[in-house]
C-alpha positions in Angstrom: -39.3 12.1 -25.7 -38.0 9.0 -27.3 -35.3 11.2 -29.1 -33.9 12.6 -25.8 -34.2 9.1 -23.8 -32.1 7.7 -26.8 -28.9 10.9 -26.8 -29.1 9.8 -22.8 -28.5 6.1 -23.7 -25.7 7.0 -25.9 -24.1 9.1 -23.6 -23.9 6.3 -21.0 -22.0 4.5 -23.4 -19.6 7.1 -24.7 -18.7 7.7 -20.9 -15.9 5.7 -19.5 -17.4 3.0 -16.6 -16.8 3.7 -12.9 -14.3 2.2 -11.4 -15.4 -0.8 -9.4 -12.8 -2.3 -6.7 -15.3 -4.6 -4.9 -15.6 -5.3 -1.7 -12.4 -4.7 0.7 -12.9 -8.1 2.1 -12.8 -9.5 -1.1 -8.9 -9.0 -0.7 -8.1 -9.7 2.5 -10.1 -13.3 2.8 -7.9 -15.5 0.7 -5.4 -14.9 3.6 -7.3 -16.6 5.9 -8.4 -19.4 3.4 -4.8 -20.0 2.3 -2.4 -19.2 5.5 0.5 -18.3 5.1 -0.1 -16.3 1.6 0.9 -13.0 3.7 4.1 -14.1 3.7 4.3 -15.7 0.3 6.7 -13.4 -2.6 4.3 -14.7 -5.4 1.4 -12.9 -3.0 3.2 -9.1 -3.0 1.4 -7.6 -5.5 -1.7 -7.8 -3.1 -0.1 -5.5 -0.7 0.9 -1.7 -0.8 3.5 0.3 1.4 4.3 0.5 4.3 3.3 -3.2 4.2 4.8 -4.5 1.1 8.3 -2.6 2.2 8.0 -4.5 5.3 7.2 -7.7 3.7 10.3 -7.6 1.3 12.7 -6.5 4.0 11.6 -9.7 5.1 12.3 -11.7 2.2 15.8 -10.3 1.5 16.1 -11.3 5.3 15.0 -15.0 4.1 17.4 -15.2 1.0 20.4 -15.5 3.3 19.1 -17.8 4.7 17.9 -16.6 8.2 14.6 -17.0 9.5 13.3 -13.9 8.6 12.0 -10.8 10.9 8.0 -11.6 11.3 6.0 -14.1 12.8 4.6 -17.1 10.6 1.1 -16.3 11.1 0.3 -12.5 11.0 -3.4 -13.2 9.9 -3.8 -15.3 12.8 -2.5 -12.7 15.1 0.6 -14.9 15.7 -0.8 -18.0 17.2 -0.9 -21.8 17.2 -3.8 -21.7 15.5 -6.1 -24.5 14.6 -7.6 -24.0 10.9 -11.0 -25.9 11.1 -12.0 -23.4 14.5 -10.8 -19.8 12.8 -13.0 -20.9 10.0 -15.3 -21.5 11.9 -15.6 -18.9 14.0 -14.6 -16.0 10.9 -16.6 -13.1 11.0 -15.2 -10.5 8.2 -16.3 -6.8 8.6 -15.5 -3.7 5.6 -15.4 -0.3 6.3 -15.0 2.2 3.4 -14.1 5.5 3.6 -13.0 7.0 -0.2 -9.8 5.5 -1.3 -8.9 3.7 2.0 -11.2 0.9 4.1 -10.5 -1.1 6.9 -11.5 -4.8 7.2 -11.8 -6.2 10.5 -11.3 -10.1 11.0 -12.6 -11.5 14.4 -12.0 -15.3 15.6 -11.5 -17.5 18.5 -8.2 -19.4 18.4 -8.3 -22.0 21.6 -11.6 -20.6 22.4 -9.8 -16.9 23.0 -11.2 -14.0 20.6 -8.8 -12.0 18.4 -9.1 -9.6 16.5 -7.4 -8.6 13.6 -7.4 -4.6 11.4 -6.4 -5.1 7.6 -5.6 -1.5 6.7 -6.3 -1.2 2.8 -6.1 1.4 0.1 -7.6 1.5 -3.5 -4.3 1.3 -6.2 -5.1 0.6 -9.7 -8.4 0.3 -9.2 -8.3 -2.4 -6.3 -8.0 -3.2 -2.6 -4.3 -3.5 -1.5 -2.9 -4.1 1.9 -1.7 -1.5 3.4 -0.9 -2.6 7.0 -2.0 -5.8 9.1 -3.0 -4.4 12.7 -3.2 -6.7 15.7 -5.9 -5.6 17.9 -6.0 -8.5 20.4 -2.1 -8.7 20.5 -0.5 -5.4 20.4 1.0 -5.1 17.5 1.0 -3.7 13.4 2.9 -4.9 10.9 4.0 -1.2 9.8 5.8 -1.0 13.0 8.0 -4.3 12.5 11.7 -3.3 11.9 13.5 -5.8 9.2 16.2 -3.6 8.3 
């Protein structure tokens, strides 16, 4: 018995390990503790297309010098926000299905609820952003045009 409980030891070693992504929203709350990071180039290697596509269109938008094609504050579903009540109010949801999950992100912004989809999918072995939907406002970052 020892003999056989000591070949299955050593062939949980030899194995390779699982893959382990964490938790979906494990990626998407930085954004909401740093705003503004959706919209950051040094933050692009947290997202995956159609998102990321979108997000550089928007950048070579910004390197001549326009404004740019999306709104400042796409994890606060485009509002005047104030920081101290989205934190407080923050309620982070992850759904996991296989290689994709959605995270949902509810708040109040002047007392209003919103609600906000982070589309994800598992790359490399972690969550990436896919696409950032507005619930509460109508809208989904895949669907901006920047071109």
């Amino acid at each position: 018995m020892k003999r056989r409980a000591g070949i299955v030891v050593l062939m949980l070693f030899a194995s390779p390990p699982p893959s382990f992504a964490g938790a979906a929203l494990d990626a998407v709350q930085p954004f909401y503790a740093q705003p503004g990071l959706e919209l950051e180039p040094s933050a692009r290697d947290r997202f995956t297309d159609p998102a990321k596509n979108i997000l550089n269109q928007n950048d070579a938008i910004k390197q001549t010098g326009e404004e740019g094609c999306l709104d400042p504050a796409l994890a606060f579903d485009d509002t005047d926000y104030d920081l101290a009540e989205v934190t407080s109010t923050l309620n982070l949801t992850e759904s996991i299905k296989g290689e994709e999950a959605t995270v949902v992100a509810t708040f109040r912004v002047l007392k209003d609820p919103h609600r906000i989809e982070w589309k994800l999918k598992l790359v490399d072995g972690g969550w990436k952003v896919a696409d950032i939907v507005s619930m509460s406002g109508d809208w989904a970052l895949s669907q901006f045009n920047c071109e």
